[in-house]
C-alpha positions in Angstrom: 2.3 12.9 32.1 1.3 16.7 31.1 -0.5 17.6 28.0 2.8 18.7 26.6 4.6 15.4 27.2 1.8 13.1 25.8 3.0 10.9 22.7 0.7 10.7 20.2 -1.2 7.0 19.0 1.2 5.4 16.8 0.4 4.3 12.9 2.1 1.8 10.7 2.1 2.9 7.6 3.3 -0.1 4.5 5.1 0.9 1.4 6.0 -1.2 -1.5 6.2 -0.9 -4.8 7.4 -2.8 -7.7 5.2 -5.6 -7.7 4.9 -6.3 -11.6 1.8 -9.1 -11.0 2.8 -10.6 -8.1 2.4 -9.4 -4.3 4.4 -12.2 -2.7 3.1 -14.3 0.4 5.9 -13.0 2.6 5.0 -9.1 1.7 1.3 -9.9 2.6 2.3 -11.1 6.2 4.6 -8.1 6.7 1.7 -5.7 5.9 -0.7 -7.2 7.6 -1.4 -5.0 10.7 -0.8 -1.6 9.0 -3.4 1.3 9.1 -2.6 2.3 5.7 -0.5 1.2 2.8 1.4 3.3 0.0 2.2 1.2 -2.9 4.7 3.3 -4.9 4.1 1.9 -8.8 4.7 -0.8 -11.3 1.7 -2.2 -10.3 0.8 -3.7 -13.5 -2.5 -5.4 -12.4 -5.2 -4.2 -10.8 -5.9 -7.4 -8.5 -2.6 -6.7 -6.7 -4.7 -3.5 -4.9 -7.5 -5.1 -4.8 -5.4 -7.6 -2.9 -3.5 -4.6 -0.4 -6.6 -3.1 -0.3 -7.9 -6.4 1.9 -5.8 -5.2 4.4 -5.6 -1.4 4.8 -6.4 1.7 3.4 -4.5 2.2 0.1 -2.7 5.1 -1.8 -1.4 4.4 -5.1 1.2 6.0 -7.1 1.1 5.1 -11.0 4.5 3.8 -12.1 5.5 3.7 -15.8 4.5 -0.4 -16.3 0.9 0.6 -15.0 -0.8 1.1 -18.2 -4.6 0.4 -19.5 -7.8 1.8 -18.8 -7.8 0.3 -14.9 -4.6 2.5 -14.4 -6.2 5.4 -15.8 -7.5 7.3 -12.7 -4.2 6.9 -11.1 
């Protein structure tokens, strides 16, 4: 392979959003394995990133639900 032809390393990047409380079991699994996570608002409590934040980097996007001084900075 030339330099010109080389693929670059691959990232798997999670989004989700929505999760009002709850990250489900079954959205955990799926993200598991990504190098980063986006989680796109309605958050709604701050243990659901702490929770996404077990398992990659995280970017957060404040939704209209996330309210209160823990949504603050977001």
């Amino acid at each position: 392979m030339t330099s010109s032809t080389r693929r670059a390393p691959s990232s798997r990047i999670g989004l989700i959003s929505d999760t009002h409380n709850l990250v489900r079991p079954e959205a955990l699994e799926y993200l598991a394995g990504c190098d980063a996570i986006i989680h796109a608002g309605d958050i709604c409590n701050e243990a659901v990133l702490e929770a996404l934040r077990q398992i990659a980097p995280l970017t957060v996007v404040r939704g209209n639900n996330d309210t209160g001084e823990w949504a603050a900075s977001l």
